[in-house]
N, C-alpha and C positions, 0 to 999 in steps of 0.2 A: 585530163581536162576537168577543169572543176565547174562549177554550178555559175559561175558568173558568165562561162562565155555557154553553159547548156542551158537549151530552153525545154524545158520536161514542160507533160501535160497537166495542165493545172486543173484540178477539180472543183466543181462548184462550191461555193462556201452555205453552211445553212443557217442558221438564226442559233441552235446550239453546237456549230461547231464551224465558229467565226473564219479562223483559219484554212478549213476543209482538211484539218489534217487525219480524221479518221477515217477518209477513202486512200490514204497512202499508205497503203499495209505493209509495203518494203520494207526489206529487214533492212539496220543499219548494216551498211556496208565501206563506211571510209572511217567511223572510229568520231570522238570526239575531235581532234587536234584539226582534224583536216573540214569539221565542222565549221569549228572558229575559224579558219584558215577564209572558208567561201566566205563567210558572214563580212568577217571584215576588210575583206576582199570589196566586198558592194558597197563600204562605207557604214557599216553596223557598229556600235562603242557598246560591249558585251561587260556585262558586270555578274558575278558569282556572288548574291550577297550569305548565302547558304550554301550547302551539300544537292545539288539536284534542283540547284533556283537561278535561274539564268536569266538577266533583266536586259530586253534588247532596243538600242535609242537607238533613233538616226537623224542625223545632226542636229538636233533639236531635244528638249529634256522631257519632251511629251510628242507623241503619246509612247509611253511605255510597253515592251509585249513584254510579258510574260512566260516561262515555259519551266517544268517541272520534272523534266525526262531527258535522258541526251536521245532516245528514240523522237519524242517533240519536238527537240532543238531541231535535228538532224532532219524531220519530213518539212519543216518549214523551213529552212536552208533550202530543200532540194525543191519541193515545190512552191513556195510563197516572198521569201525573200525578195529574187529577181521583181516580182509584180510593186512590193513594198517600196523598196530600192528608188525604183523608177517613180513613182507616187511621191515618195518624199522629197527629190529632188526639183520636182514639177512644185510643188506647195512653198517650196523654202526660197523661189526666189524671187529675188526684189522687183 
């Protein structure tokens, strides 16, 4: 079952940790591929423009995330995406 149709509990976001993704101490457990796999699954256009630099659009060329880590990549796959997802589709349409 992947992250698109699981809804995990999503932790409060703070002012230095936009995402909330340091209250998601989970270890990786599905690997990068199956990372990419949910992401673009939601409708995420993932770009590698570096070693460890992951640029994440949805359907739109702003606004841009950012993530530096496949452990990064992978807490905001598991908890933040979905919330994004749904945000972006509500904004983009006409």
């Amino acid at each position: 079952m992947g992250i698109a149709t699981t809804h995990l509990h999503t932790p409060a976001a703070t002012r230095n940790d936009l995402f909330a993704l340091q209250a998601c101490t989970m270890p990786l457990i599905k690997g990068i591929d199956v990372t990419r796999q949910w992401l673009d699954d939601l409708g995420f256009a993932i770009n590698e423009p570096s070693p460890e630099h992951w640029v994440l659009t949805h359907l739109a060329p702003l606004p841009e995330l950012h993530f530096y880590s496949t452990l990064e990549l992978e807490q905001f796959a598991r908890h933040r995406a979905h919330h994004y997802a749904k945000r972006s589709f509500k904004e983009n349409r006409p």
